[in-house]
C-alpha positions as CSV (number, residue, x, y, z in Angstrom):
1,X,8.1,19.7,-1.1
2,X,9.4,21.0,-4.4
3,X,12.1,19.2,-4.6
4,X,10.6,16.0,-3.5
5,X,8.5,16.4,-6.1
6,X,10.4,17.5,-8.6
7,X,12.6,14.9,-11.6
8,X,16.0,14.1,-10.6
9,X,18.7,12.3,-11.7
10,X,20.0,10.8,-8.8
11,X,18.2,9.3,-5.8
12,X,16.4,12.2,-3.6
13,X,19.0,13.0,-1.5
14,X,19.3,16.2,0.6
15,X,21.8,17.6,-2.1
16,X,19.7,16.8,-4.7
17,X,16.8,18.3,-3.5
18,X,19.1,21.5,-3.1
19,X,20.3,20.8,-6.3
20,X,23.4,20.7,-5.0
21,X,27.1,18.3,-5.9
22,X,26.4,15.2,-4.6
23,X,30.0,15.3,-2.3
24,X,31.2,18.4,-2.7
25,X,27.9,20.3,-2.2
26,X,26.6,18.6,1.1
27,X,28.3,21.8,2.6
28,X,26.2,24.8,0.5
29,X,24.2,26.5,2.3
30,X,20.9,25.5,0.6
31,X,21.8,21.5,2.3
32,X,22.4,23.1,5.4
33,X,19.1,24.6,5.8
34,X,17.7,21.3,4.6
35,X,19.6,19.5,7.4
36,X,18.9,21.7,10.0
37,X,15.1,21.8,8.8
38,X,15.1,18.1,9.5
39,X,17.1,17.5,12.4
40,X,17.1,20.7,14.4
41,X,14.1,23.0,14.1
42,X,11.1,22.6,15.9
43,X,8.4,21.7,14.2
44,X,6.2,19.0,15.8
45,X,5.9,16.0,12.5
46,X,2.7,14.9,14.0
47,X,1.0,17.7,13.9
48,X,1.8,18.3,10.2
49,X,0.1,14.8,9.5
50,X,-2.5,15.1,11.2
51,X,-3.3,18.6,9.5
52,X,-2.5,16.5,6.6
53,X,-5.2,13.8,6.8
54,X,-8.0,16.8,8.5
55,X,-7.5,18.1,4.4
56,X,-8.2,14.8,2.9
57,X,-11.1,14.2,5.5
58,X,-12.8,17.7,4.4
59,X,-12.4,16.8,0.9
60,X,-15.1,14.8,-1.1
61,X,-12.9,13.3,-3.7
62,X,-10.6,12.2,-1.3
63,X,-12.5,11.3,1.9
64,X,-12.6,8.2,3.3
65,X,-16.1,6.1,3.2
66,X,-17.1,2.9,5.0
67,X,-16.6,0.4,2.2
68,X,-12.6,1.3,2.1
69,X,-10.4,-0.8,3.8
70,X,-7.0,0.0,6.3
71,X,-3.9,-1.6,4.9
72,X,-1.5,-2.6,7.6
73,X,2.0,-3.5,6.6
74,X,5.7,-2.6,7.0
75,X,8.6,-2.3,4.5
76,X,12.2,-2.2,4.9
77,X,15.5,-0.5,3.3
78,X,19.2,-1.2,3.1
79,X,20.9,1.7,5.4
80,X,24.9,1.0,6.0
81,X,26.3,1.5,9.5
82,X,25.5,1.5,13.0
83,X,24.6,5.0,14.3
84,X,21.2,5.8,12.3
85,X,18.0,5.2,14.7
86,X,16.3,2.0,14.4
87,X,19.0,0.3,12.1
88,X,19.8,-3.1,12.4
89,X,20.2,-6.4,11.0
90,X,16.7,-8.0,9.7
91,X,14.5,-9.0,7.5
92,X,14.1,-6.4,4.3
93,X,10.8,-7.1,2.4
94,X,11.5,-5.0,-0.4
95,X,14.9,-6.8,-1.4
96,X,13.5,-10.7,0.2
97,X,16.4,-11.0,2.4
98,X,18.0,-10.3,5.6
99,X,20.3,-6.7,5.7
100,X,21.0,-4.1,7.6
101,X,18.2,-1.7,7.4
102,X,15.6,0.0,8.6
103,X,11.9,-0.8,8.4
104,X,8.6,1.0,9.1
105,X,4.8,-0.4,10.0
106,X,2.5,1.6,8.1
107,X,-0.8,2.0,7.5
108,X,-2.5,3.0,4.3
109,X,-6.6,4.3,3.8
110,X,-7.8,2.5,-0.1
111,X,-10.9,1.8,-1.9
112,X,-11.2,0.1,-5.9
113,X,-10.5,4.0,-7.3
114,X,-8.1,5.9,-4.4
115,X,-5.0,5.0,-1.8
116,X,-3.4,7.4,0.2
117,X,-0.8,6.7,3.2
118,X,-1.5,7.3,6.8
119,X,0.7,6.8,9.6
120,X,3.8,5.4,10.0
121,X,6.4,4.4,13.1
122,X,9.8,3.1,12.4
123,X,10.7,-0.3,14.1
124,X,13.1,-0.5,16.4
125,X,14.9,-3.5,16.7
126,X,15.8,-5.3,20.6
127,X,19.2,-4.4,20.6
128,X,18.3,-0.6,20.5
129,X,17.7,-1.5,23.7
130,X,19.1,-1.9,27.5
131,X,17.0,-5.3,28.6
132,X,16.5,-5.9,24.6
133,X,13.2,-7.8,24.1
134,X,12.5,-7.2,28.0
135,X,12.9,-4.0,28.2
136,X,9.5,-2.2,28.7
137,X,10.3,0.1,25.9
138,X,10.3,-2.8,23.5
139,X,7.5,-2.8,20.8
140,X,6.8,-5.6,18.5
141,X,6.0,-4.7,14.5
142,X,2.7,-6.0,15.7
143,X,2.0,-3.9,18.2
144,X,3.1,-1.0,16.4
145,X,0.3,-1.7,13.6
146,X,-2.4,-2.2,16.3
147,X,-1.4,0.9,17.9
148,X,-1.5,2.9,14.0
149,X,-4.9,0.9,13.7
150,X,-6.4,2.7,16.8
151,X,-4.9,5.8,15.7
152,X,-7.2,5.6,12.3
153,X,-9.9,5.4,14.4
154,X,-9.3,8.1,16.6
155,X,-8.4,10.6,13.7
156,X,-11.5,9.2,12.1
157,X,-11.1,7.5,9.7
158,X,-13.7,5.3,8.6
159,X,-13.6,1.9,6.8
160,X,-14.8,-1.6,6.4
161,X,-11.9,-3.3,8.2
162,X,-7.8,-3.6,8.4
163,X,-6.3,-6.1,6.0
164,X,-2.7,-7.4,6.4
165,X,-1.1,-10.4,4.9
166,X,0.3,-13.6,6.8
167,X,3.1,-11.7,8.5
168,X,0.8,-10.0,10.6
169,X,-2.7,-12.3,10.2
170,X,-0.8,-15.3,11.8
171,X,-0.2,-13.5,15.2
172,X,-2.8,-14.5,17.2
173,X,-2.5,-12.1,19.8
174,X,-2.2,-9.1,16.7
175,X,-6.2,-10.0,16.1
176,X,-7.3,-10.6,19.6
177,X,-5.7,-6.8,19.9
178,X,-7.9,-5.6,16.6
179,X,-11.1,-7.7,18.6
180,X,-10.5,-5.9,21.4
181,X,-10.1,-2.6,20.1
182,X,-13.6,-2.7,17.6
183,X,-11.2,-3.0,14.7
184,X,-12.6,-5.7,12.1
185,X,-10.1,-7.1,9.9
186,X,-9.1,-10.1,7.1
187,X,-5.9,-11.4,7.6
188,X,-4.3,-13.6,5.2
189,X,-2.8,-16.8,7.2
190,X,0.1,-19.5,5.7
191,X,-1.8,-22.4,4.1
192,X,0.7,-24.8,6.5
193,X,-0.4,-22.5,9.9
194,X,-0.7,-25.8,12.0
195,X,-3.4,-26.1,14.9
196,X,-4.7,-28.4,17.3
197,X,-7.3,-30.7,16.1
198,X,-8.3,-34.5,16.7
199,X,-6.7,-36.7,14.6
200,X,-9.2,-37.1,12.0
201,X,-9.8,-33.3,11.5
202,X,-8.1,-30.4,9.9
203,X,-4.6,-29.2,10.7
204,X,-3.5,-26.8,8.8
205,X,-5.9,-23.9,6.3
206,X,-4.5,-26.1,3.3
207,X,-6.3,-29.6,5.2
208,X,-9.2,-27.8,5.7
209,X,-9.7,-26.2,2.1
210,X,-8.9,-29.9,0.8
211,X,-12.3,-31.2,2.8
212,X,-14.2,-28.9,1.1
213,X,-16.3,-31.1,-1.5
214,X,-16.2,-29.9,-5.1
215,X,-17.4,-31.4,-8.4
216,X,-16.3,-28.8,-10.9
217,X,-17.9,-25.6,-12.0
218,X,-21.4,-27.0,-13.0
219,X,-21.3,-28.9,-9.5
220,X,-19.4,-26.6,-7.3
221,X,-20.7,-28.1,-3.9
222,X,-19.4,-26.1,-1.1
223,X,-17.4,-23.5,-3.1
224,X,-19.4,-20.5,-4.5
225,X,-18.1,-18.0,-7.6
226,X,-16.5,-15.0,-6.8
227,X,-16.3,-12.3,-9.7
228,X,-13.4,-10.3,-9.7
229,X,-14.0,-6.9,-11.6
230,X,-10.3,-5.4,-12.4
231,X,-9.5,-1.7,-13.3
232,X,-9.5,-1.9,-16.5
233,X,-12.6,-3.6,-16.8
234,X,-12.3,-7.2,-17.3
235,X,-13.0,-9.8,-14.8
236,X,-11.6,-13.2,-13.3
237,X,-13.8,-15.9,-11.7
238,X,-12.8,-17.4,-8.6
239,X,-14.4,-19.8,-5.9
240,X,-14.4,-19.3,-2.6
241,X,-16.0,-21.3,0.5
242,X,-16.5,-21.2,4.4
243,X,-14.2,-23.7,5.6
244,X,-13.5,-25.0,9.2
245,X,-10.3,-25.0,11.6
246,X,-10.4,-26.1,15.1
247,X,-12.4,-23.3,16.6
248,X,-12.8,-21.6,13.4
249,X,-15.9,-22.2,11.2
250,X,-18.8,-20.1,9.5
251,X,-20.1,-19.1,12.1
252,X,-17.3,-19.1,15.2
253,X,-15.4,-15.7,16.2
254,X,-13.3,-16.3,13.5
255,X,-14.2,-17.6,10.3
256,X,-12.3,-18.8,7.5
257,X,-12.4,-18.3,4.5
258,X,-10.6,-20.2,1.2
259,X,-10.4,-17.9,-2.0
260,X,-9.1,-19.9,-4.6
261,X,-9.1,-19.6,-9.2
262,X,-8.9,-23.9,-8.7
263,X,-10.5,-25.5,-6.1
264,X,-9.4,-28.9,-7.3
265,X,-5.4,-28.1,-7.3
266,X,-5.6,-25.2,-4.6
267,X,-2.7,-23.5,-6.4
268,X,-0.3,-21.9,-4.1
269,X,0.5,-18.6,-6.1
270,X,-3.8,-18.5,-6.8
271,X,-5.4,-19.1,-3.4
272,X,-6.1,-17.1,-0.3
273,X,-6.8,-18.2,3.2
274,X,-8.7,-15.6,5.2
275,X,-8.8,-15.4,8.5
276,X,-11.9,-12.8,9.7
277,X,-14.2,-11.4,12.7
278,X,-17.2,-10.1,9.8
279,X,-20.5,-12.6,10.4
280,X,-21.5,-14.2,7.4
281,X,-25.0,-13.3,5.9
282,X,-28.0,-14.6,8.0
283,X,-25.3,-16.7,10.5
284,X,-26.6,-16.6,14.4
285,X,-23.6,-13.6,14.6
286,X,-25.0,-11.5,12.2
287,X,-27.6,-10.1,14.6
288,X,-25.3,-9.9,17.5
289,X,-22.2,-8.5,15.9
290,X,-21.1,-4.9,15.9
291,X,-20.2,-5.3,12.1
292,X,-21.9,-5.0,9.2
293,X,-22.7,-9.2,8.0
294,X,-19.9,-9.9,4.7
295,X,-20.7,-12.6,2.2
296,X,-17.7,-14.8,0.7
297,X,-17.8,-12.1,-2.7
298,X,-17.2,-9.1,0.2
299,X,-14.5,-11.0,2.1
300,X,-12.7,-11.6,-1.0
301,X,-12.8,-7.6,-2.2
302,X,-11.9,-6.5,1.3
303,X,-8.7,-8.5,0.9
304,X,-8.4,-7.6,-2.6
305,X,-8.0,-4.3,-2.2
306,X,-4.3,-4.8,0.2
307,X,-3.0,-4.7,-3.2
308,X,-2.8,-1.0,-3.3
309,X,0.0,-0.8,-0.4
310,X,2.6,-2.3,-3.1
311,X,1.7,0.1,-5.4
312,X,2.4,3.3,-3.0
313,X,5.3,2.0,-1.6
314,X,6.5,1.5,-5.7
315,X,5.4,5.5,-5.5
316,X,6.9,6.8,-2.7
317,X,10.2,4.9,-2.9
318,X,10.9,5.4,-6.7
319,X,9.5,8.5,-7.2
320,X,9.6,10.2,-3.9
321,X,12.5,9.4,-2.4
322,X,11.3,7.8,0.9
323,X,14.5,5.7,1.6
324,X,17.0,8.8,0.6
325,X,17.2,10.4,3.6
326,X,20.5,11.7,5.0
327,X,20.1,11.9,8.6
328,X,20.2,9.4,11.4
329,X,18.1,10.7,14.2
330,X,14.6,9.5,15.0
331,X,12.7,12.7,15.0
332,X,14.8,13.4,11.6
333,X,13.7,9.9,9.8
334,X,9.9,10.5,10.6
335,X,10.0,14.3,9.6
336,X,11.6,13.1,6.5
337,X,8.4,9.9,6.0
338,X,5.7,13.0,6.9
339,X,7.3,14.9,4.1
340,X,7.0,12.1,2.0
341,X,3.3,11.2,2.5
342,X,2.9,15.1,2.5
343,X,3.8,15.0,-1.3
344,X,2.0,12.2,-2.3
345,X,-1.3,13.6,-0.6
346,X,-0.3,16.5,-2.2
347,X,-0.3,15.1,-5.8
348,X,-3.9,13.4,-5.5
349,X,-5.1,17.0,-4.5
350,X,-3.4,18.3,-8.2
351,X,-4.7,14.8,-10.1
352,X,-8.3,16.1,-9.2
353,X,-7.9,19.8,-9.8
354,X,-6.8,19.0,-13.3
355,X,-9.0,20.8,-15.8
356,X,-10.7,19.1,-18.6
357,X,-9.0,18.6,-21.6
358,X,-10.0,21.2,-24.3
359,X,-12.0,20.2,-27.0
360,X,-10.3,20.0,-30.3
361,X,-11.1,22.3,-33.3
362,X,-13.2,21.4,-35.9
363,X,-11.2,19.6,-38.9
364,X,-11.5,21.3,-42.0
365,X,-11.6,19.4,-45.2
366,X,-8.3,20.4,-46.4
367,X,-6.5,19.0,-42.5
368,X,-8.1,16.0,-43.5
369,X,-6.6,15.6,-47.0
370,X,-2.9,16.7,-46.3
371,X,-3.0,14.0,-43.6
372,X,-4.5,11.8,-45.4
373,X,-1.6,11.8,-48.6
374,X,1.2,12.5,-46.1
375,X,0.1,9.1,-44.4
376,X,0.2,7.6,-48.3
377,X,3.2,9.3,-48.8
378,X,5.3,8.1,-45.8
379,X,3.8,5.3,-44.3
380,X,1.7,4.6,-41.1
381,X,3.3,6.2,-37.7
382,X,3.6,3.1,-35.5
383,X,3.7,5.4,-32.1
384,X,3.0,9.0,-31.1
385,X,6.2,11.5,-31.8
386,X,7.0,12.2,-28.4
387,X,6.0,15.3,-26.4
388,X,8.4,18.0,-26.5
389,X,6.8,19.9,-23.2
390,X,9.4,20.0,-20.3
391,X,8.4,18.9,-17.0
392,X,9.9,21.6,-15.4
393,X,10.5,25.4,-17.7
394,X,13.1,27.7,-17.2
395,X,14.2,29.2,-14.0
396,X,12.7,28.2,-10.7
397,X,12.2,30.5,-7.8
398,X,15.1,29.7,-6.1
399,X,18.5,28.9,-7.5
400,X,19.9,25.5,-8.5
401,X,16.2,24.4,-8.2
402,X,13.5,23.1,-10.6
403,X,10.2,24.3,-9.3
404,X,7.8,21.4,-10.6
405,X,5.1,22.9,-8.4
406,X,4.4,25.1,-11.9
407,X,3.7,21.9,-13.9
408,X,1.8,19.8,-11.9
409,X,-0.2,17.8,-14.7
410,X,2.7,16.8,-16.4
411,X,4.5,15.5,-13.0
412,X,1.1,13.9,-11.3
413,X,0.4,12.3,-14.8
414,X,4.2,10.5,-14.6
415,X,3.8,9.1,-11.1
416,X,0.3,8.1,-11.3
417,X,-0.6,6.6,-14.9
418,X,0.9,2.9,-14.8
419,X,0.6,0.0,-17.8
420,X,-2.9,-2.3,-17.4
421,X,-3.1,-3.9,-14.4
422,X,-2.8,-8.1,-14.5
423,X,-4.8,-10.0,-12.4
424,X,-3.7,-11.3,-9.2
425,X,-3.0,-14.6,-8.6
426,X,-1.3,-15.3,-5.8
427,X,-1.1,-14.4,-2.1
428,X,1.2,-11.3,-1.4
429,X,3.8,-12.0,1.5
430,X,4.0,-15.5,3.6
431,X,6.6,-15.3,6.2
432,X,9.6,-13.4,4.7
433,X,8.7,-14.1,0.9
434,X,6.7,-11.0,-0.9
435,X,5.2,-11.6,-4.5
436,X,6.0,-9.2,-7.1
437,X,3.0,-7.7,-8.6
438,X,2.4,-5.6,-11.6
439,X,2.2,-1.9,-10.9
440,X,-1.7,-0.3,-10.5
441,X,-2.6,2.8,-11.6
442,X,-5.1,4.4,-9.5
């Protein structure tokens, strides 16, 4: 945990978390233990997690509420060779192209304030397999997320519903699963998803947004403003409306719903086409349903907050080291990913521990006048000097190690506090293209 926590260099390999030689020292004995910690010993990964989440459960800053949401996605990363578990040649988000690689579903608990990973299964592609596709050890990425989805549940975990974008919202059968299993969710779908329809109706989520009648703001017609409260405070107006889609309508199974900042254009980086089981507001569903009624303004926060997943994989990748590993066994790869979510757990427990600043001594006059002719003298400082506190002081320990576990504010407050975030304009992944999106801080 310490050394996946602490600065380095050098991606988060096993030797650098020994602080070992990078060639040379994969033999010291410190690496070995680390090896042997991951890939022989006996320690059940699962159990660790779920001890994990039972912590952030009992805690009130960091337990999950009703109006949270379940982030379902999966990420990939490059991986050379042939003889590490669940390798293989497909689709890597992260880089937007096909590579050899390996890539996990995960799910992740976050409200407007807090995100916090919590499961996660590495996919393994067919050819892992005897009977590939047919073989009846063969999962889908789908089916692995609707399995993690039922797994929130059962280690109760509340929230409002799962969110996923157009990778996993255009599988029909991935929603019937959530339906099936009391999981409520808004999936994101491809604006060209094409459906049945009579001739003179809507094809596609882009046909049926088009149909929609608007005016322009003062005469919106059948699009309603949705305020969008940011972070940092400011807010963005966008329009959203029921629209209709073969079976789907207000007030079918399904509804769905168009989010959009230009309802004339439909811009494709700026609109959102939801696909969801909530009822709207005073619908004939709304009695009837087992969830909670969601107006357009609710559907459209739901979805919004997905945006926290990029920002924890950003997290755990470039400052945790979640794609270093240096093992190639199954049992080895998720030890490593528990580890991983282990230390970022463990630095929202430090964020909230911090103590209050200290108040700053009273001025006296003559503070106040030195500054005052050293500023005439010299000129305004443009920036702060820079802090001279180390992250990590003197000797740790253990040897060849930097124990950042004695300077937690300093290390939460580098992986945590981000630039502003920008608004959001445009839908996350469709298909096998991500967006890139400013880093959040929480």
């Amino acid at each position: 945990m310490t050394g996946l926590l602490a600065p380095r260099d050098r991606n988060k390999t096993l030797t650098s978390l020994a602080g070992a030689e990078p060639v040379v020292g994969a033999q010291h004995r410190a690496v070995q233990r680390l090896q042997f910690f991951l890939s022989e010993s006996t320690w059940d990964c699962e159990r660790v997690n779920d001890r994990r989440l039972e912590l952030l459960l009992d805690d009130p800053a960091t337990a999950p509420h009703e109006q949270g949401v379940l982030v379902i996605d999966d990420s990939g990363d490059r991986k050379d060779g042939t003889a590490t578990a669940h390798v293989g040649h497909q689709w890597l988000g992260r880089y937007g192209k096909t590579d050899n690689g390996v890539v996990t579903v995960t799910t992740l608990w976050a409200d407007e304030r807090l995100y916090y990973p919590l499961h996660a299964v590495p996919y393994t592609p067919a050819h892992h397999f005897p009977k590939g596709k047919n073989d009846p050890a063969f999962r889908t990425k789908w089916r692995i997320a609707a399995a993690l989805a039922g797994q929130a549940q059962a280690a109760g975990i509340a929230f409002r519903a799962a969110v996923a974008d157009c990778a996993y919202g255009d599988v029909d059968a991935f929603r019937g699963e959530l339906s099936q299993a009391g999981v409520p969710f808004v999936m994101a779908l491809k604006r060209r998803r094409g459906v049945w329809a009579y001739g003179d109706q809507a094809y596609t989520p882009l046909d049926a947004a088009r149909s929609l009648a608007w005016n322009g703001p003062d005469d919106p017609r059948d699009w309603s403003p949705v305020t969008r409260t940011f972070r940092d405070g400011h807010t963005v107006t966008w329009w959203a409306a029921d629209a209709t889609l073969g079976w789907w309508g207000p007030d079918g199974t399904t509804r769905l719903v168009v989010a959009t900042t230009d309802p004339a254009t439909l811009p494709d980086k700026g609109t959102w086409y939801l696909a969801t089981d909530l009822p709207r507001p005073q619908g004939p569903r709304a009695a009837d349903s087992p969830y909670p009624p969601a107006d357009l303004a609710e559907v459209v926060r739901i979805y919004a907050v997905r945006n926290w997943i990029e920002q924890s994989y950003k997290q755990v990748k470039d400052e945790l080291g979640w794609a270093d590993f240096q093992v190639r066994s199954d049992t080895a790869i998720r030890r490593h990913q528990t580890l991983v979510n282990c230390a970022f757990s463990f630095c929202w427990d430090a964020w909230f521990d911090q103590p209050d600043p200290p108040e700053p001594p009273p001025e006296s006059p003559t503070d106040a006048t030195d500054r005052r002719n050293e500023r005439t003298e010299r000129g305004a400082t443009p920036f702060p000097p820079a802090s001279t506190t180390l992250l990590a002081q003197g000797d740790s320990h253990s040897p060849q190690l930097a124990d950042s576990v004695d300077h937690l504010t300093a290390l939460v407050a580098g992986m945590v506090q981000r630039t502003t975030p920008q608004p959001t304009t445009g839908t996350d992944r469709c298909g096998h293209h991500r967006q890139t999106h400013q880093p959040l801080p929480p």
